[in-house]
MARPA-98754 format. One line per field, with one value per residue (C-alpha): x, y, z; chain; residue in one letter. Coordinates in steps of 0.5 Angstrom, whole numbers, plus 500, padded with zeros to 3 digits. Layout:
// MARPA-98754
east c(X,...)
north c(Y,...)
up c(Z,...)
mol c(A,...)
type c(A,...)
// end
This chain:
// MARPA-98754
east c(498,492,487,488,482,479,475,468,464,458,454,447,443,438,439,433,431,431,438,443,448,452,457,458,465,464,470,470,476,479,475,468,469,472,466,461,464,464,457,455,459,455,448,447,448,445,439,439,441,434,431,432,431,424,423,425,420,414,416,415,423,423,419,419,422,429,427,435,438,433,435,442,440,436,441,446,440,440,447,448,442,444,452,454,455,462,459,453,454,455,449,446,449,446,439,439,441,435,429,432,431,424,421,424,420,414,415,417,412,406,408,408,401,399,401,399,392,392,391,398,395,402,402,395,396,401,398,392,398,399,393,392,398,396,390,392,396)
north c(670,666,663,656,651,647,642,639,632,631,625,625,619,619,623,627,620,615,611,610,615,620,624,631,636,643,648,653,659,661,667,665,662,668,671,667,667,675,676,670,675,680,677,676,683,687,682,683,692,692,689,693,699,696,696,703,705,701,705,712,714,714,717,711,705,703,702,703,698,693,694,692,687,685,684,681,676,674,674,668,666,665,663,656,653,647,644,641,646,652,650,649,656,659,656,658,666,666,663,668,673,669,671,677,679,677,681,686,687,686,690,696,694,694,702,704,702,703,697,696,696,698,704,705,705,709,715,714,715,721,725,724,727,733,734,735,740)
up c(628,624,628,631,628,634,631,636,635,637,637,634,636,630,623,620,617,623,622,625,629,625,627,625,626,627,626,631,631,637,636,635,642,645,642,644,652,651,650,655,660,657,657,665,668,661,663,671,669,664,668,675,670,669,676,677,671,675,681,678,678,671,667,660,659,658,650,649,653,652,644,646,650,644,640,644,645,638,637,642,638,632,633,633,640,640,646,650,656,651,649,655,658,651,653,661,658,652,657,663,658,655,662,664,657,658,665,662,657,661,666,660,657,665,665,660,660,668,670,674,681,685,680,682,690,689,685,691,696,692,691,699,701,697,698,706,704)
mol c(A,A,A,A,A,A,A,A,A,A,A,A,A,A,A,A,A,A,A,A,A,A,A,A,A,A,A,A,A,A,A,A,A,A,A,A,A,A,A,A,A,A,A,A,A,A,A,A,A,A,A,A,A,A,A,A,A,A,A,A,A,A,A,A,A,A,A,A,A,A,A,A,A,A,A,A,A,A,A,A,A,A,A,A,A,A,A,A,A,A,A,A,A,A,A,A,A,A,A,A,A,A,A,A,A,A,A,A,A,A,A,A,A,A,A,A,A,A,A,A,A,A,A,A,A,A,A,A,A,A,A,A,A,A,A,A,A)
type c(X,X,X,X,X,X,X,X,X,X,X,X,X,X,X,X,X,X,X,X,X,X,X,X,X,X,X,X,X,X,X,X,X,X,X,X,X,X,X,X,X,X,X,X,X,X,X,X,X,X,X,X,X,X,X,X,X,X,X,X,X,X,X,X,X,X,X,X,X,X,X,X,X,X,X,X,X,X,X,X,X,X,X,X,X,X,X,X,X,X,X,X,X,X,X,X,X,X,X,X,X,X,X,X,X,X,X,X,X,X,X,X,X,X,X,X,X,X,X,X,X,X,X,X,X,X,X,X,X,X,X,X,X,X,X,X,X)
// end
């Protein structure tokens, strides 16, 4: 069965030339929008997952960051990026995941140079806990 066509309108109060307004049709497949919302549905526990796991490897459970998962995560991030959005609030939903994940990542990756320079002051207090604890023994 062949995809229906829905078609979107969206009002651009100024065109890049300052006139009037200008409409714009935006064609979208029943798969493409069944797409977008998968990955939206994705997006939001694939951050809250990466994001646990780096706490995890702050805490010393594991040994190296989760480089896989947060590649993954990456490029569900720049699908959603790249791909059209029919409505104000698919755009709107598209924005609140990229600048959840934008915070996360800079989180993310401060708390990697902090560990790898030994600057990370959880990390430090608890490899003092550490050398206490065996220096008792």
């Amino acid at each position: 069965m062949a995809d229906k066509v829905k078609k979107w309108n969206w009002e651009l109060f100024e065109n890049p030339s300052g006139k009037a307004k200008e409409k714009i049709d935006i064609e979208m497949s029943d798969a493409e929008l069944e797409k977008l919302s998968e990955l939206l549905e994705r997006a939001m526990p694939l951050i809250e997952q990466v994001n646990s796991l780096y706490n995890q490897y702050r805490c010393g459970v594991d040994k190296r960051p989760p480089n896989e998962r947060r590649s993954n995560l990456d490029q569900v991030i720049n699908s959603l990026q790249f791909m059209r959005k029919p409505s104000a609030s698919a755009r709107f939903r598209v924005r609140q995941v990229i600048a959840k994940y934008m915070a996360y990542k800079d989180r993310w990756d401060r708390i990697v140079a902090q560990m790898e320079t030994g600057r990370d002051a959880y990390a430090s207090r608890r490899m003092k806990a550490l050398s206490k604890s065996r220096g008792r023994m």
